[in-house]
N, C-alpha and C positions, 0 to 999 in steps of 0.2 A: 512378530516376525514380519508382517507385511510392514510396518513401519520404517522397519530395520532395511528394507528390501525397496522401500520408496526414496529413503535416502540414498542409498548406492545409486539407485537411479537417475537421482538428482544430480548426485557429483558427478556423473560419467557422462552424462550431458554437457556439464558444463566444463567438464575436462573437455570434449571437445571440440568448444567453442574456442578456449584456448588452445588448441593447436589447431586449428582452423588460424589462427590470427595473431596469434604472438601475447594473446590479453584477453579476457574475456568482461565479458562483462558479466496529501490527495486535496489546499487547493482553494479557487476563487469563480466569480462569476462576470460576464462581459456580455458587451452587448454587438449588434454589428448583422447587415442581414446577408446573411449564409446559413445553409441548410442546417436545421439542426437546433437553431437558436430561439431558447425561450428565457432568454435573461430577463427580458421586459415584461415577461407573463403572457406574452403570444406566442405562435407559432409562426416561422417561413416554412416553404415546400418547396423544395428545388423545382424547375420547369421541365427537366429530362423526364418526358414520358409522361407527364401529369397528365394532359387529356385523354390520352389514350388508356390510361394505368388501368391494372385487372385487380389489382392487389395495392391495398395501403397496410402499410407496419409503423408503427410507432417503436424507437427505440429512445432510451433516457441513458447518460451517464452523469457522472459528478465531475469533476476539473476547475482546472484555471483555464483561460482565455485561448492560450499558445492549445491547450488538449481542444477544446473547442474548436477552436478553429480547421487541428488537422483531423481530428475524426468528420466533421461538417466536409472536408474535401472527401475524405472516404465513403462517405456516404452520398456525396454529389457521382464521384468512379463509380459505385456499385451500381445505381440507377443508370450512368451512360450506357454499363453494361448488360442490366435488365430493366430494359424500360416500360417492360408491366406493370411492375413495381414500383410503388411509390413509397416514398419513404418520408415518415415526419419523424424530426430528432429533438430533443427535452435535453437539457444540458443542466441543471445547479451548483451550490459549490458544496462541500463536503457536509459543511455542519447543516445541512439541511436538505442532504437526500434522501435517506433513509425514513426520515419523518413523511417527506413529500410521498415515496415509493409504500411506505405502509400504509398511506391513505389510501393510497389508489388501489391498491391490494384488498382491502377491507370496503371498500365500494365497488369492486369488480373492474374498477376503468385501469387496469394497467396498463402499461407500453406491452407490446408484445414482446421485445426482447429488453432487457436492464444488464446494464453491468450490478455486479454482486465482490463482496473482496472475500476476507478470511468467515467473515457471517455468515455466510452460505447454508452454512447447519440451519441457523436460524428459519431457513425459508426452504429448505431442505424437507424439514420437521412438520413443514404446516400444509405440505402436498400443495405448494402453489404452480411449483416448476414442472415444465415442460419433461419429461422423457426424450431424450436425442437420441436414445438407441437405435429404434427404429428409422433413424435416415442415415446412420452410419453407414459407409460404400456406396452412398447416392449423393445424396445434398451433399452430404459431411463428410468430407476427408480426414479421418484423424491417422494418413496410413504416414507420411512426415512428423509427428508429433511424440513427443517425445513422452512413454509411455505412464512417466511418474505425475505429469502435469495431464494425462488422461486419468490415473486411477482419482487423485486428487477430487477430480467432478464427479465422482459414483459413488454416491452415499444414497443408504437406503436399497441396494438394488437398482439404483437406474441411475444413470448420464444426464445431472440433472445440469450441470456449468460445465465449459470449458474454457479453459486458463487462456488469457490473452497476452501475458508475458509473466516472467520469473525474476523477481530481483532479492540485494539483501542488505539489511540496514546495516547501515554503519556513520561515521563521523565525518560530517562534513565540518572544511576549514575554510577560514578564509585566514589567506597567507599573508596579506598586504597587515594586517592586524597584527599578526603577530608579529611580522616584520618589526612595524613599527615599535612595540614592545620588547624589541633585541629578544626576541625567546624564542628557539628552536623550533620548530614544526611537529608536534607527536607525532611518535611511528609506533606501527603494530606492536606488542607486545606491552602497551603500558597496559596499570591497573589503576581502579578507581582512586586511590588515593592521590594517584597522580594526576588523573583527570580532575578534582576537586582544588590541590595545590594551583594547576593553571590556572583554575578557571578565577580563581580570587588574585592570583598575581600579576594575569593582564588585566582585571578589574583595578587593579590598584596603581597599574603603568599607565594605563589611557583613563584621560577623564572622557565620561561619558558611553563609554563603554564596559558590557560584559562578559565575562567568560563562556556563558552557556545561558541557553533555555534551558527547563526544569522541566527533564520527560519522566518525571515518576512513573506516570503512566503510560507512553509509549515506550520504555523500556522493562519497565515491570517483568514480563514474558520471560528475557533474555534478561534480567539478573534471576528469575527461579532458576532457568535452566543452569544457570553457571553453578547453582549452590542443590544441582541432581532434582526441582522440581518443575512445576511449570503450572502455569494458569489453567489447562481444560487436558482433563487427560480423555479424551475422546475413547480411547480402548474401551478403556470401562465405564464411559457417562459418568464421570464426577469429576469435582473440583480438584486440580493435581496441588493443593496447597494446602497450607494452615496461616491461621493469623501468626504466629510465633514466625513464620518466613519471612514476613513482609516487612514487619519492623524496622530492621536494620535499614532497610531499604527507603522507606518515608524518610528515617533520622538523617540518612546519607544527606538528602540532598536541602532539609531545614538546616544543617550543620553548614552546609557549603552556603548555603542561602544566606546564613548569619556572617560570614566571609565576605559578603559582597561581589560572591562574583558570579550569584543565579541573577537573570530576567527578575524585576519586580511582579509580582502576581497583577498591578492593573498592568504595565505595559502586555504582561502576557497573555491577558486579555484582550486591549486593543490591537496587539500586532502578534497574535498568535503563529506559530510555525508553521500551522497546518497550514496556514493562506502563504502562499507562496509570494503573493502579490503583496505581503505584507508584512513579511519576516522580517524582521532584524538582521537577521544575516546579511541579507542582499542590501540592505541600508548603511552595512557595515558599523552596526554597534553592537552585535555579539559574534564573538571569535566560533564557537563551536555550537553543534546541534546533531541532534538525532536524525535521521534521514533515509526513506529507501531507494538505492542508488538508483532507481529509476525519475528518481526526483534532481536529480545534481543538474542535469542541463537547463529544466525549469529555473532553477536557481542563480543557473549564471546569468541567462540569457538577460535577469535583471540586473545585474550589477559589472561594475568593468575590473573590481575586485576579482584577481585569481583564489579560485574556491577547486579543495582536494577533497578527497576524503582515504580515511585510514580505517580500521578493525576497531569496535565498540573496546572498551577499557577490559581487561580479563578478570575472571572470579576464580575461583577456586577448581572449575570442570572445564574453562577455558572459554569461550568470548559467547557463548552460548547463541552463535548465529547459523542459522542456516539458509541455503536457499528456499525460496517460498512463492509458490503464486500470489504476484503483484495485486490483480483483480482479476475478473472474466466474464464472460457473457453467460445471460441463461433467458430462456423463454416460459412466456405465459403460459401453466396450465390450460387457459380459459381461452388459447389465441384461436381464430377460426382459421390459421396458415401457417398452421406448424410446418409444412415443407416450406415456405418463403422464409422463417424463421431460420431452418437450420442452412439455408443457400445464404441468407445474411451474415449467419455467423462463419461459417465457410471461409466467406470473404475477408474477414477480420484476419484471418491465423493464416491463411493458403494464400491469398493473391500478389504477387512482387511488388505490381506496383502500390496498393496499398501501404507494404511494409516496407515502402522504401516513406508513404507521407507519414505515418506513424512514428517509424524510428523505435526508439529504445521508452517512448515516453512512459509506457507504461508495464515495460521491464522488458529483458533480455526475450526475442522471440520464443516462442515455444515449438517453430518448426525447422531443422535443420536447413533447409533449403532457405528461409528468409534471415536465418542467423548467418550464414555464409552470404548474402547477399550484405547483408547491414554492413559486416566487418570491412568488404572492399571500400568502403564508402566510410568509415568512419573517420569522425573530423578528435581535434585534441583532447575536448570532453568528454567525447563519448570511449577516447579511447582511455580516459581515468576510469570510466565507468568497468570499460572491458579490464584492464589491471588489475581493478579492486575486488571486484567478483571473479578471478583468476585465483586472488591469494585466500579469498575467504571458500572456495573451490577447495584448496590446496589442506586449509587447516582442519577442514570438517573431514580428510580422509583419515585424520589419526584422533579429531577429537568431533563426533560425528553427535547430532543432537534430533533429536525426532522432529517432525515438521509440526506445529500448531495449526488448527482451525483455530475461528473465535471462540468462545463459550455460548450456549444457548444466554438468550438474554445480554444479545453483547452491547447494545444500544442502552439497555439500562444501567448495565454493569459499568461501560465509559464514562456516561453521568453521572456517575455515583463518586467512578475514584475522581477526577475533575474537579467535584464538589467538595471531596475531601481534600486534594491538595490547595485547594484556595482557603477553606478552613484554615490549615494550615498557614499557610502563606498570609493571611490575613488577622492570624492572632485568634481566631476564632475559639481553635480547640488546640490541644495540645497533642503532640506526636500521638501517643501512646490512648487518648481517646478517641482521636480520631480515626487511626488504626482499626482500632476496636468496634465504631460504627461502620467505620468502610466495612469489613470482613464480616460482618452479621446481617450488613446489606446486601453483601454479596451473597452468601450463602442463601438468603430471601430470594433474591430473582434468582437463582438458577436451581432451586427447588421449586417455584412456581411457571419455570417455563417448562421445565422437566416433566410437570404434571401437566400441563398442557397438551405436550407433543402424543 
């Protein structure tokens, strides 16, 4: 029931983003000194207030260069505005946050506040995170926020994250590709069998080009759901799946793969999706990919290729997306400034001008006030962004799907199917053994984190 009553939530929100606006609406590393920057393995400190400063916070995220750069301006505002406060910022790229952030958790030396994404459980479970309850109606204003991306951070009894924006995957294009290939532009309502035809037909019209990267596993989630199941059913602590679900699913995409028109497993290696700064997409040698629309302006801003996006391919229960907190902030159990903590995060979700340096990067605001601010201001990107998360708004009020956390153990659970689709992809093992290993490793780690918590 509460699930059921976090989705309406969700849609009514974002319903009225869209009629606020006509449209509604993780990554690499850089260098450069601006607050915030430890790409080189040091730290800068902005100079607002350093001498004077009463308080220093450590905060980390993960991004590409463009998210660095504008959270480093936000954090330079927040210190002009409290210049007690100093503030050091930690920046990495994705594939090597969480490693970084479980060290420091496990030797005590954490940031005092971290961004966190669907994991959350993870650190939820192991009593690291801060309680925010008690600064709510002081530090923390959650009276603007929109109350489904508040319940979202209360696990366990307490206000452990709050959501820093809301977005939802779906299929980015790049149009100039297809162009070239005389072939039409997908629109909402295809299914996978059509997504697999493309992807091997502009593979086979452009030399040098492919139809798609291989998101076995970034979409995995959203084909259970399409076929009534799902990766973590959080209600009851256990796995929402079986190995007999997943099959089809691995086969799906070694079948297209044998087609020629999946990413080869080493380029998708070397120029993986997840790095923005690296994708193929933006290089213009694959037509289509996975992507949460919070990621589409990242995307273009690299390429002079016009890039769309459309609704994930359909299954059987319907496109199995919903909206979803993008990522969000959470603090150290262990901080000595939990009130500087919850005025930090304040400033994230409440401040204008913040949310006008931010923008949509890391998804649709979560405060009515900065979402009607963004919209006057939205440029032709962001307004694909706003459109597309309008229509996938629109489809979840008749085919409505419950919101996913990660699974407990979701760092190992990733590296596991990863391992197995390169298996795969590499000749190693064969669908249906490697299937068979992925799913008995699975069930391994999330009875052994389960016993842990």
């Amino acid at each position: 029931m509460k699930k059921r009553m976090l989705m309406v939530a969700l849609i009514m929100v974002l319903t009225f983003v869209t009629a606020c606006s006509g449209g509604t609406s993780s990554p690499g590393a850089g260098g450069g000194n601006t607050p915030g920057n430890e790409a080189q393995g040091g730290t800068t400190t902005p100079p607002a207030g350093s001498e004077d400063a009463e308080v220093e916070l450590r905060i980390m995220w993960w991004g590409d260069q463009k998210r660095a750069d504008i959270t480093n301006q936000v954090l330079q505002l927040f210190q002009e505005k409290h210049p007690n406060i100093r503030i050091i910022g930690e920046f990495s790229p994705a594939t090597g946050y969480f490693d970084k952030l479980n060290t420091q958790l496990a030797s005590g030396t954490a940031a005092d506040v971290f961004f966190l994404g669907g994991n959350v459980v993870d650190y939820a479970t192991k009593g690291v995170l801060l309680d925010l309850e008690p600064y709510v109606g002081n530090q923390l204003d959650l009276s603007d926020m929109d109350e489904a991306m508040i319940e979202y951070g209360d696990l366990g009894g307490k206000l452990v994250h709050i959501s820093a924006g809301a977005n939802a995957r779906g299929i980015v294009l790049n149009e100039r590709l297809f162009e070239e290939a005389g072939m039409p532009l997908p629109e909402d309502g295809w299914n996978w069998e059509d997504y697999a035809r493309i992807s091997n037909e502009i593979a086979g019209k452009l030399d040098g080009v492919y139809g798609s990267y291989n998101f076995t596993v970034e979409g995995m989630d959203i084909y259970l759901k399409q076929h009534g199941k799902q990766l973590y059913d959080m209600e009851n602590n256990q796995l929402g799946f079986e190995e007999a679900d997943i099959v089809n699913w691995f086969q799906y995409w070694e079948e297209t793969a044998q087609g020629g028109g999946i990413v080869t497993p080493e380029l998708a290696v070397s120029h993986p999706q997840g790095d923005t700064s690296k994708s193929l997409i933006v290089t213009g040698q694959v037509a289509m990919g996975l992507i949460p629309s919070n990621q589409l302006a990242a995307h273009q801003s690299l390429t002079e290729d016009k890039l769309t996006m459309v609704q994930v391919p359909r299954g059987e229960k319907g496109t199995g997306v919903v909206f979803e907190s993008s990522q969000g902030l959470s603090g150290y159990a262990k901080t000595e400034h939990p009130e500087e903590v919850a005025m930090l995060i304040n400033f994230f979700i409440n401040d204008p001008e913040a949310a006008k340096i931010l923008g949509n990067d890391r998804g649709v605001p979560v405060t009515a006030q900065n979402r009607a601010l963004l919209e006057k201001e939205t440029d032709e990107v962001q307004q694909i962004v706003y459109d597309y998360t309008s229509r996938v708004s629109e489809a979840t009020k008749t085919e409505p799907f419950n919101v996913s956390y990660n699974m407990p153990g979701n760092t190992e659970f990733t590296t596991l199917a990863e391992k197995s689709v390169q298996e795969i992809g590499f000749g190693r093992k064969n669908v249906e053994q490697a299937v068979a290993d992925f799913y008995s490793g699975t069930v391994r780690i999330f009875n052994s984190n389960i016993q842990a918590q």
